[in-house]
C-alpha positions in Angstrom: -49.8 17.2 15.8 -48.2 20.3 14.1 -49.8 22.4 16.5 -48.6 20.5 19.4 -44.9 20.4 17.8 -45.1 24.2 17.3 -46.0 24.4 21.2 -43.1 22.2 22.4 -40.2 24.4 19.9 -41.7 27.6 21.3 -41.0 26.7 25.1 -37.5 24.8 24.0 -36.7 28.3 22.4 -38.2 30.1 25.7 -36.2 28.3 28.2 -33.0 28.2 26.5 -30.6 30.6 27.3 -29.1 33.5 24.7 -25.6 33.1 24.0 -23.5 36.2 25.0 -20.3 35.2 24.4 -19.3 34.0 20.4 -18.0 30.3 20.1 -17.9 30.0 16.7 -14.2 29.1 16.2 -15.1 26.2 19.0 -18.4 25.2 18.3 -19.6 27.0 14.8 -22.6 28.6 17.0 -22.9 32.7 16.6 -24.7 35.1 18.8 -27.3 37.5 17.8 -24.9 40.2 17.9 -23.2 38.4 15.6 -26.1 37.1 14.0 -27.2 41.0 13.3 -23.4 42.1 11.9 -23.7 39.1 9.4 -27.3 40.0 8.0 -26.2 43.7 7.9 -23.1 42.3 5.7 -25.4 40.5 3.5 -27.7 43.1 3.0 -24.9 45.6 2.1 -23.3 43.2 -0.3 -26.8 41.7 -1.7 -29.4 44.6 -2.1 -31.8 41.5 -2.7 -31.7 40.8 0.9 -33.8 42.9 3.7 -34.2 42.8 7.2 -37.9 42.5 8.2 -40.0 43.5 11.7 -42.1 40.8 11.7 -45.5 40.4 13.9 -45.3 43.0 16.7 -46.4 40.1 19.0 -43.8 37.8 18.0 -40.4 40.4 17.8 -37.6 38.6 20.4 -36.6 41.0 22.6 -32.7 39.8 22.0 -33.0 41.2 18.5 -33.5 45.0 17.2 -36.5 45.6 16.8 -36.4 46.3 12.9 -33.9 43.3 12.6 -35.8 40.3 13.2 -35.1 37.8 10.0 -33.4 38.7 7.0 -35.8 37.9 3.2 -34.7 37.7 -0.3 -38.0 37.7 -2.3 -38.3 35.7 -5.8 -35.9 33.5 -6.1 -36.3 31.5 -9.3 -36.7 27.5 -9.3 -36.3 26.1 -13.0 -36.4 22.4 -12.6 -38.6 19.8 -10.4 -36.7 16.9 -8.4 -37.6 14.3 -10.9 -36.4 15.6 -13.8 -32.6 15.6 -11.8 -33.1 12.4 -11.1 -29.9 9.8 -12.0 -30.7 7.9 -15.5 -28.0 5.5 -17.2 -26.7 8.5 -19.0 -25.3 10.4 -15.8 -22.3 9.9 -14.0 -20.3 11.3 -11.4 -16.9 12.7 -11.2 -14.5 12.9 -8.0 -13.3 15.8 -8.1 -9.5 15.6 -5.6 -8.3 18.7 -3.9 -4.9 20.3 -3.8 -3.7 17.8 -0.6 -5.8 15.0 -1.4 -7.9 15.6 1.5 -11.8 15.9 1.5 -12.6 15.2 -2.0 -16.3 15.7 -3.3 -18.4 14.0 -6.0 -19.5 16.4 -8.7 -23.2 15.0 -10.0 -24.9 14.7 -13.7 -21.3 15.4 -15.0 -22.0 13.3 -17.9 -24.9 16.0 -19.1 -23.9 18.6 -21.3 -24.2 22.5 -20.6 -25.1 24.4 -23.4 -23.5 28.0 -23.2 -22.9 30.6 -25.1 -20.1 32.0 -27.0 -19.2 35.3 -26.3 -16.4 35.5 -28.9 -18.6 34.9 -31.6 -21.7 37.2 -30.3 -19.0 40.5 -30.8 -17.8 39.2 -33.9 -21.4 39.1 -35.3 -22.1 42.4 -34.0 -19.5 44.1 -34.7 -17.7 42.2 -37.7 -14.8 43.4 -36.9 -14.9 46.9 -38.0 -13.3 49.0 -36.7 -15.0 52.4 -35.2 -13.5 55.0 -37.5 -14.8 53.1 -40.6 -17.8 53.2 -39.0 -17.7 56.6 -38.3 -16.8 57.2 -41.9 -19.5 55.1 -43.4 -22.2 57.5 -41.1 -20.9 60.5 -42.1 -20.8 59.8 -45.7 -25.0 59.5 -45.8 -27.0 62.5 -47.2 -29.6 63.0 -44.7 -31.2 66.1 -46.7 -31.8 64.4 -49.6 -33.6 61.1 -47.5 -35.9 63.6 -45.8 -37.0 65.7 -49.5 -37.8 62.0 -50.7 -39.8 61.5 -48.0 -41.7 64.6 -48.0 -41.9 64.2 -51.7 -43.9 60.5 -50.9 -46.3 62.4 -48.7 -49.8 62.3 -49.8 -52.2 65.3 -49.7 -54.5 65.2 -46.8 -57.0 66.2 -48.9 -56.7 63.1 -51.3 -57.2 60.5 -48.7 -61.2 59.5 -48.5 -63.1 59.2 -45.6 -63.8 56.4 -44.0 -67.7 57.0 -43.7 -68.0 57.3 -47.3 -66.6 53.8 -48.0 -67.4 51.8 -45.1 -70.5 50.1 -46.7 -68.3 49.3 -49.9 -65.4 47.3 -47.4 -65.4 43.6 -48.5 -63.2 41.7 -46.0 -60.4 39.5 -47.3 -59.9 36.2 -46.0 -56.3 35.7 -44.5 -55.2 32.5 -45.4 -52.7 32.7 -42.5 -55.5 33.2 -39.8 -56.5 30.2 -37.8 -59.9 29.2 -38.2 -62.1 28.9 -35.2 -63.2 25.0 -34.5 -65.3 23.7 -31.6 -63.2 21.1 -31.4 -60.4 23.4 -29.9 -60.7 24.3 -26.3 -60.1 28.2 -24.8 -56.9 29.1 -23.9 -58.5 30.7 -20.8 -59.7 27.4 -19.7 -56.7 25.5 -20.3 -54.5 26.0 -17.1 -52.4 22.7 -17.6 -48.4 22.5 -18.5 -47.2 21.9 -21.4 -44.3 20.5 -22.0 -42.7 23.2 -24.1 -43.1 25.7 -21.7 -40.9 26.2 -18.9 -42.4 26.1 -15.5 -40.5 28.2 -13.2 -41.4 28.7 -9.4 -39.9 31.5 -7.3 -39.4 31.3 -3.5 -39.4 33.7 -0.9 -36.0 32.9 1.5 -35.9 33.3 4.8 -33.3 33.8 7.5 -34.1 33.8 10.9 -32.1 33.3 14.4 -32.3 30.0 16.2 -31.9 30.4 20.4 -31.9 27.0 20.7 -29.5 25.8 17.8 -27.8 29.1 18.1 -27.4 29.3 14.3 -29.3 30.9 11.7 -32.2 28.9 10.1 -33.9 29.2 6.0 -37.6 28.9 5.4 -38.5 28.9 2.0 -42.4 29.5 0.7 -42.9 28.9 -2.7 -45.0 30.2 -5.9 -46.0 29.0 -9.1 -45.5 30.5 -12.6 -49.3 32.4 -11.8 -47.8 33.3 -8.3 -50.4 31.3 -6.6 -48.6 30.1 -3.3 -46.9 26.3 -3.3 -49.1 23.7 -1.0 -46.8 21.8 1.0 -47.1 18.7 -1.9 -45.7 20.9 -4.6 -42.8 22.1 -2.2 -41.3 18.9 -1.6 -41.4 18.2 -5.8 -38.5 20.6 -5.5 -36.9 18.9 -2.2 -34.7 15.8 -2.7 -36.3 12.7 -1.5 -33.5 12.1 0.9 -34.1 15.2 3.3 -38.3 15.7 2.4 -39.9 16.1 6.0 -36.4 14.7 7.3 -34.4 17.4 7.5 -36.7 19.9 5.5 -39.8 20.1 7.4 -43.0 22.2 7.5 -43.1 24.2 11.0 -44.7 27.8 11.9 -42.3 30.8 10.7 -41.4 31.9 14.5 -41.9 35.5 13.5 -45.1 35.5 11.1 -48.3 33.8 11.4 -47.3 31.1 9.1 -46.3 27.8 7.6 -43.7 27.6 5.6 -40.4 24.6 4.6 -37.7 24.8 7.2 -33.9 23.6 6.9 -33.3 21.9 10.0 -30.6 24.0 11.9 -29.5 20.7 14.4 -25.8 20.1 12.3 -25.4 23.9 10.7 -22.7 24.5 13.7 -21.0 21.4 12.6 -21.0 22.3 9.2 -19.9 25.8 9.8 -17.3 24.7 12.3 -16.0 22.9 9.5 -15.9 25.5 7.3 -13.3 27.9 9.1 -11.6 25.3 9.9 -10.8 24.6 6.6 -10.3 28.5 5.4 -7.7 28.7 8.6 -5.6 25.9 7.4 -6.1 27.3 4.1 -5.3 30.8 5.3 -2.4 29.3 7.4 -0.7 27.6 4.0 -0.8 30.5 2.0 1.0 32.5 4.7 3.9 29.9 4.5 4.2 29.6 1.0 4.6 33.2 0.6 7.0 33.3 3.4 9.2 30.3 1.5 9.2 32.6 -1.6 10.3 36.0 0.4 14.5 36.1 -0.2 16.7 35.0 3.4 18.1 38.3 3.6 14.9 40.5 4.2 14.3 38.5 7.1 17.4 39.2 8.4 17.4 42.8 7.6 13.8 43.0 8.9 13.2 41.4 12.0 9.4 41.6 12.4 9.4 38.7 9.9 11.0 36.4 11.6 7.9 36.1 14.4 6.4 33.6 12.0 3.9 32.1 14.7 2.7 35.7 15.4 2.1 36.5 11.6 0.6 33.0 11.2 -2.0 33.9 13.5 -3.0 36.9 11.8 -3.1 35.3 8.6 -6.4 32.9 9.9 -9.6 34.1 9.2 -11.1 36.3 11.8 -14.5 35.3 12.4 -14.7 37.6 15.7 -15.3 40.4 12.4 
């Protein structure tokens, strides 16, 4: 079946044309031109990000060659699904924006999150002294007289005896803080199970690769255990929520490696996107008002150019052409 699917997205993908001409302000879709200037952005801001090659047989020709898909290797995974799960403890807060408009739900905002205080981490390091006493204090100390102590509680080489000579007179001591060795106590090398007081972390490698048909970028993820043994597709979806396992997060064929891996489904990333500078515009758009209500009446009048409000408006939104 997967094999078939694969076979079916690879002529989709083939027959589908390449998008030339950038409509995400319209749609939220990007071209690969476009796709290619983002990636290099992330890479330059993110040094944990690469571009890759690929499989020479599977390079798209719309692509550079040694710009392909874009991986961040590593990627630490603390926690399994379950154990953010919803229990009669938890609770959720809606969290209302500025206009009122599009509020969100923040989740487990009933659990506490232990931090740490930074105030108090100086204080205990430095107790606040100040350098110059500090500096005092070091300079008062005799370091001559430390080092004629300790050459004085130097021992004579000749004094020590050899080893040889008393090796058949060593009696070993017993340690009453060694652990005694039992049968009944299995090898550590044989015992590969978690325990519960040790913190399991996976890592994943992220993927980013163009979609032709979707005309949006996709993730893969592939997965390892703490012994960086690869994740089966079982273990993967411990870490996917329940709602979007082999929904919307699917195992398909990595279109430029010869492999499986866990794939976001790209089919409402435009929307999503679209969404998104939509929102930064209006954002964008607001600010550039406010700040105009707060400029005094006379340097419009003295200044002219600030009275083209629509034109400064429009230069105020987001351009997502760069």
């Amino acid at each position: 079946m997967n094999s078939v699917q694969t076979l079916f997205f690879g002529i989709r993908e083939y027959l589908s044309p390449v998008l030339k001409n950038s409509k995400f302000k319209e749609t939220g879709c990007i071209t690969p031109e476009e796709f290619v200037a983002a990636g290099d952005f992330l890479v330059y801001k993110c040094p944990t990000w690469n571009w890759e090659s690929g499989e020479e047989s599977k390079k798209r020709d719309y692509l550079p060659p040694e710009k392909q898909f874009l991986i961040t290797r590593n990627v630490p995974c603390l926690r399994r699904v379950k154990q953010m799960e919803y229990t009669d403890e938890d609770a959720e807060t809606q969290i209302e924006t500025e206009n009122g408009e599009d509020a969100w739900v923040a989740t487990h905002s009933g659990r506490v999150i232990v931090t740490t205080n930074i105030e108090v981490i100086q204080a205990i390091e430095g107790e606040g002294e100040d350098e110059e006493i500090v500096a005092k204090r070091l300079s008062q100390i005799k370091l001559e007289e430390a080092r004629e102590k300790e050459e004085d509680n130097i021992p004579d080489m000749d004094d020590i005896p050899d080893m040889d000579d008393i090796a058949d007179n060593v009696v070993e001591e017993e340690d009453p803080a060694a652990i005694a060795a039992s049968s009944h106590v299995p090898s550590s090398s044989h015992d590969d199970g978690p325990s519960d007081k040790i913190l399991q972390v996976r890592t994943y490698d992220v993927f980013i690769t163009y979609d032709k048909y979707y005309q949006t970028p996709r993730m893969w993820l592939f997965g390892y255990d703490e012994h960086r043994r690869p994740l089966t597709s079982v273990q993967i979806f411990e870490d996917v929520s329940q709602d979007y396992a082999k929904k919307t997060v699917t195992i398909e064929t990595h279109p430029h490696l010869n492999m499986s891996l866990a794939s976001i489904h790209p089919c409402r990333h435009a929307q999503v996107m679209k969404k998104i500078i939509e929102k930064m515009n209006d954002e964008s758009i607001k600010k550039f008002e406010k700040y105009q209500a707060q400029l005094p009446a006379s340097s419009s009048v003295n200044n002219p150019g600030n009275g083209n409000n629509a034109l400064q408006a429009e230069q105020a939104q987001v351009r997502v052409d760069q």
